[in-house]
N, C-alpha and C positions, 0 to 999 in steps of 0.2 A: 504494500500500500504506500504511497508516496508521504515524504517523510508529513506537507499541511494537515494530512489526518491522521495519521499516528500521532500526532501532536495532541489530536483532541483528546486522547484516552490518558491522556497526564492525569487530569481531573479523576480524584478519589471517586469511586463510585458509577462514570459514565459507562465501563464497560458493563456493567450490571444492569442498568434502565436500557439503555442500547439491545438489549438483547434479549429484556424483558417485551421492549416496544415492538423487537421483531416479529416476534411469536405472537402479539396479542395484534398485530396490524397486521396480518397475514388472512385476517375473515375480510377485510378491505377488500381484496381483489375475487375471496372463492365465492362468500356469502353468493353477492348478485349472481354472477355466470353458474353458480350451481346451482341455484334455484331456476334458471332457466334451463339448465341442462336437465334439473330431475321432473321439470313440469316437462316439457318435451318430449324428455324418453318415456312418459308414464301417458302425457294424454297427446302425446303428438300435438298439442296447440300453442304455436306461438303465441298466438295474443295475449290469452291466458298468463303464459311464463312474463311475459314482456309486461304486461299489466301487473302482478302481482312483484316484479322488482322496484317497478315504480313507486308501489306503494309503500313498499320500504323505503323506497330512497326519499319520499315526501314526507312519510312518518321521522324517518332519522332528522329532516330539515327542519322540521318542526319542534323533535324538543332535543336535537343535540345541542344548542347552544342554549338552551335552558340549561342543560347538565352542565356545559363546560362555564356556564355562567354559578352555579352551586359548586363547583368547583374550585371559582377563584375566592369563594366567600368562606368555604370551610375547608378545603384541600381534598388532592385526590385522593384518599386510604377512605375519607366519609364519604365519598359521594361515588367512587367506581366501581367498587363491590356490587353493594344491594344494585346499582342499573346495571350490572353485568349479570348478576345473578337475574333478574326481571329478561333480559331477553335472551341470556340462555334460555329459559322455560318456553319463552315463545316462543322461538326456532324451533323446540324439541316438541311443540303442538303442531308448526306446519310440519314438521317431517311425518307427524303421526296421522294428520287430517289428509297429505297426501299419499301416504301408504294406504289407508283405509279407503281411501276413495268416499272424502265425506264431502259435503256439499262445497261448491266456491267459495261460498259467500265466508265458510270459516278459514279458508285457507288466507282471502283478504282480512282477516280479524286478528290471524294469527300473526301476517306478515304486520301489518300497521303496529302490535303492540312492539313486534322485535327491533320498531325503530328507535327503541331505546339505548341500544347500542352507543356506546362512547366513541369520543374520534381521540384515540390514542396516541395515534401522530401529531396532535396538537399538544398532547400530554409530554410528550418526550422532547418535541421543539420549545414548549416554556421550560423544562430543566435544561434545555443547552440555554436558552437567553438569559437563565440567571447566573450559570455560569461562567458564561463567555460577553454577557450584557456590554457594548459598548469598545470590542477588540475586533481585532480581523480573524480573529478565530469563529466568532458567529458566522458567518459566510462560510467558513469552512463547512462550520457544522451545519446551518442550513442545506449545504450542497448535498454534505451526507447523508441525509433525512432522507431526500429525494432520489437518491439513489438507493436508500435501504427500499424506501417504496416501490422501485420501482423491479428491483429484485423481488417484491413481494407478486409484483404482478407479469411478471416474468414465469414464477412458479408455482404461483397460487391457481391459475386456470389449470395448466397444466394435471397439477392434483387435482381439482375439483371435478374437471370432466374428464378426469381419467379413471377416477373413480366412481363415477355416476356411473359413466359409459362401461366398464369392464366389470365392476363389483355387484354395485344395489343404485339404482337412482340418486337415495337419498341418503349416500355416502360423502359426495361433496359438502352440502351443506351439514352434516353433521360433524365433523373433520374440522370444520370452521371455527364449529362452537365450542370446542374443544380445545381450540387455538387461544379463541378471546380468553377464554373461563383462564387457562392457564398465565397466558402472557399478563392479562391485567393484575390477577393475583401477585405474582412475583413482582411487578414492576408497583405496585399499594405496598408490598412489603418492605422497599425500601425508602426509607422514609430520612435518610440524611441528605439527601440530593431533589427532596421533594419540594416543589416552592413552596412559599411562606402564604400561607391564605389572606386574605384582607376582610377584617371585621365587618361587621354591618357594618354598616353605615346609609342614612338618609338619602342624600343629595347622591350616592353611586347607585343604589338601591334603586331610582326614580328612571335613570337613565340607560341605555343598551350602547354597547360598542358601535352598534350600526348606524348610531347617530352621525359619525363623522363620515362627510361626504366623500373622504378617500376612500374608506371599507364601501361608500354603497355603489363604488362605480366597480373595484374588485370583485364584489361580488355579482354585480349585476353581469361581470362581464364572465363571470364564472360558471353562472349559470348554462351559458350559451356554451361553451366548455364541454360544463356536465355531459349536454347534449351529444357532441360530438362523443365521448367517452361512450355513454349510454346507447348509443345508434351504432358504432363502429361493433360494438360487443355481438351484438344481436345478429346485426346484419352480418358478420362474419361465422359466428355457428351456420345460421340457416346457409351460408354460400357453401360452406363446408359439406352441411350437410344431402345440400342438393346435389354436389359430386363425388355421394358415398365415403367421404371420408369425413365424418363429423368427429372422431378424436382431435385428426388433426386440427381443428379451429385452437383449440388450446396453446397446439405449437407457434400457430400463426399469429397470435396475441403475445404470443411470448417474445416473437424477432420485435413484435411492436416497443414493448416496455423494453425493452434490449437497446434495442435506439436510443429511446430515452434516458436509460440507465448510463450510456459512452458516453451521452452529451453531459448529462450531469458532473460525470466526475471529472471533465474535463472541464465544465463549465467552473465546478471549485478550485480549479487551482490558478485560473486566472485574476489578474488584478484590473478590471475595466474603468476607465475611466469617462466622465459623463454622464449624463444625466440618465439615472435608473429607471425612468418613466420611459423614457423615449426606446429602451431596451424593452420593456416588458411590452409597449404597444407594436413593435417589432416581431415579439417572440408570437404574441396572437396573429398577427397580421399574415407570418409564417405556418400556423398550424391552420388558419383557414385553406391557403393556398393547396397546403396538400393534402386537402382532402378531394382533389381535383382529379388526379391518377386512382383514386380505390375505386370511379364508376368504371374505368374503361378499362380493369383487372377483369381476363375472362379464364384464368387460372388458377390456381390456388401459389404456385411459383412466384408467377405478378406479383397476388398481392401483399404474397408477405415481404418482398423488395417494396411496396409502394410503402407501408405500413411502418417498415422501418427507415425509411427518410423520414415519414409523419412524424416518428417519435423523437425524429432528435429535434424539434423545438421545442419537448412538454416540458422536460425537467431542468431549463434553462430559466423559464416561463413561468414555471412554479419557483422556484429560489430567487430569481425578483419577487416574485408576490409578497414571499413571506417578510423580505425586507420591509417593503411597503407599509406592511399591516406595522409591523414593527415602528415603523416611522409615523401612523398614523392613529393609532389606537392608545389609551393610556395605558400607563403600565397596570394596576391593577385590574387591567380588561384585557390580557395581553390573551390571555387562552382561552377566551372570547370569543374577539375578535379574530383570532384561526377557526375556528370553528363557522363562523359565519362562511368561510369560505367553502370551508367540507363540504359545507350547507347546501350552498349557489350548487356548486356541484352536483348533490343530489338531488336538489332540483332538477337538474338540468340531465342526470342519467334516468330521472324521472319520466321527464315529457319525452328526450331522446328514446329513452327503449321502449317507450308505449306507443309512440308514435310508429319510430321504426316496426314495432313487431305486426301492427296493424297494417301499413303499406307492405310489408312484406308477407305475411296472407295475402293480400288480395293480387299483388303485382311480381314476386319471387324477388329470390332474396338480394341481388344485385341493385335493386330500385329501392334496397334498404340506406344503401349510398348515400345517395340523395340529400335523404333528413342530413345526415354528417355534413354535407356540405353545404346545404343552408342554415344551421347552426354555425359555422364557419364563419357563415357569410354576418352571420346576426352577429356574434362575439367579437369580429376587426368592427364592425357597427360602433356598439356601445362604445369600445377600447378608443374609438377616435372621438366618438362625441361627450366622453367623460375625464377627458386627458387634461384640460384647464384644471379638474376638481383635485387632481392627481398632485399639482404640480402648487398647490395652494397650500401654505403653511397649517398645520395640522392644528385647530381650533379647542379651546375649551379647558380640558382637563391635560395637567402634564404625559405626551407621550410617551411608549416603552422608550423612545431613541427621539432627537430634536431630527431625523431626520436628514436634514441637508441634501435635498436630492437636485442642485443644482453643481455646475461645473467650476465655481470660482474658488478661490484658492482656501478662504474662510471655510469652509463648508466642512460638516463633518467627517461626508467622507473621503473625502480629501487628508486629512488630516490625520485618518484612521483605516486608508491603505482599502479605503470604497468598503469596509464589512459590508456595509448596509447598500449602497447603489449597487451593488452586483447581485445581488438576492432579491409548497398548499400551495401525506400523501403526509393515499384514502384516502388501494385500496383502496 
């Protein structure tokens, strides 16, 4: 490993949450694609599987940042358990309502309560920013993040539909749950490296992180993201599966996040200088573009070459983000404010995989495309017509970081080797 991240594991403790955060972020990437692999192999309905990930991904948007907001007021060991514990049970009612062949209607009951689910990668990126708060080691570790993720979805499909597909159905998503229950445990039991909770309080208590107009353009533009995320998923099982090789979809998701994974780590070890806004509207502007080659893949070869050019602009893309929020969020809202973005996200793998799963019944899975690229088109949208809010000193309450995401010499990160201008994942 090159020596800027070897560096990170100085820090008493990181190797420990590191690896806790792997194991419990690994149902990021299987949850969703296994439940569409175990609705598909059990009722042959896309719609179905595609609808019922939705719902999870809308359930999770719903009250993940309530969690990770109870989070920053009592700390993770009070608040990760018992919602880990709560949608363990849930998962382990859809896997039961879909073995038994019980009505839809509970398998949507079961999937909406599992969106209780924590976003753990936000958990593990607030212990690097108290750590590294204000160093060029943040940027390291952001980078790292993004490539642990994306390792997760690299071989999280892999497993999930390779165990759906060769064992039981509903092998992949239970394999997941197994992941959370485990990783979060370990990662609540270390508690020397756990941020410091922030009391009630009144005047925080009143307000949400998504107050500041730089999180609401992040997320808005995340959304549209999600989408892309959510439609690529789908629509590459069902292509998979329409030329007899549906294992393979798992592989071919995997060159995806692989892309992602080379840009990442390469993206950490550079020092950029300039303005970090103008990079991230860059890095969307790039993953719209390539979603342009996955309509005109009539292979399975194609698309996993188009798939992984796609991916080298996500985890470039995501480590600005996190900078951002960093730059924009207060500090007592810091694992919040990541959270909102998880959010946008599944939203956005929400509307993306139901959408997709629907045009693709009616129209076959290559015009599942599509959606990806009009999400594409929607996400460089926002990304341009919310770049002013971006670039507007961060209002209100002291941020995690003063930001500085300008080029002049003053600026912070200028000063501090860009941590924050070269710099959410869930999985």
């Amino acid at each position: 490993m090159p020596s800027p991240y070897r560096a990170l594991f100085a820090a008493p403790g990181s190797k420990g949450f590191s690896a806790a955060g792997f194991i419990g972020r690994m149902p990021l990437s299987m949850v969703g694609v296994g439940i569409l692999t175990m609705i598909s192999e059990i009722t042959g309905r896309y719609g179905l599987a595609s609808a019922l990930t939705g719902t999870l991904a809308l359930s999770a948007a719903a009250v993940g940042p309530q969690v990770s907001k109870l989070v920053d007021r009592h700390g993770q060991r009070r608040v990760l358990r018992p919602a880990t514990l709560f949608a363990v049970v849930a998962v382990t009612g859809l896997l039961l309502a879909a073995a038994n062949g019980w009505p839809d209607w509970t398998l949507f009951v079961f999937s909406a309560l599992a969106g209780c689910v924590p976003s753990v990668g936000s958990m593990i990126r607030a212990r690097w920013t108290v750590i590294y708060r204000d160093t060029p080691s943040l940027h390291t570790a952001y980078s790292f993040e993004s490539v642990v993720d994306e390792i997760c979805f690299i071989f999280g499909p892999i497993i999930a539909i390779g165990l759906s597909t060769t064992w039981f159905p509903e092998a992949g998503p239970l394999l997941a749950a197994v992941c959370l229950l485990v990783g979060v445990w370990w990662l609540t039991a270390q508690r020397a490296t756990e941020p410091e909770p922030h009391p009630h309080d009144e005047h925080t208590d009143r307000t949400s992180a998504l107050r500041s107009p730089g999180l609401q353009v992040l997320m808005g533009t995340f959304v549209a993201t999600g989408a892309i995320f959510g439609s690529i998923d789908v629509a590459t099982l069902a292509f998979a599966d329409e030329r007899g090789h549906k294992p393979l979809a798992s592989v071919i998701l995997a060159v995806w996040a692989l892309g992602s994974c080379l840009a990442g780590i390469t993206f950490g070890l550079l020092h950029l200088k300039g303005k970090a806004e103008r990079r991230w509207v860059l890095g969307i502007c790039a993953m719209a573009v390539s979603m342009i080659p996955l309509l005109l893949a009539g292979n399975l070869p194609f698309l996993a070459v188009a798939l992984f050019v796609s991916g080298l602009a996500i985890a470039p893309t995501m480590i600005t983000t996190m900078a951002l929020i960093e730059a924009h969020v207060p500090r007592a809202k810091l694992t919040e404010g990541m959270t909102w973005i998880s959010t946008g996200l599944a939203v956005g793998v929400a509307v993306g995989s139901s959408v997709a799963g629907w045009v693709i019944d009616a129209s076959g899975a290559r015009s599942g495309y599509v959606v990806s690229i009009a999400a594409g088109g929607a996400a460089a949208a926002v990304a341009f017509a919310g770049y002013r809010r971006l670039t507007r000193p961060a209002q209100g309450e002291e941020p995690s970081s003063d930001g500085g995401h300008t080029d002049g010499a003053g600026s912070r990160q200028e000063r501090t080797g860009q941590q924050h201008g070269t710099d959410r994942s869930v999985a």
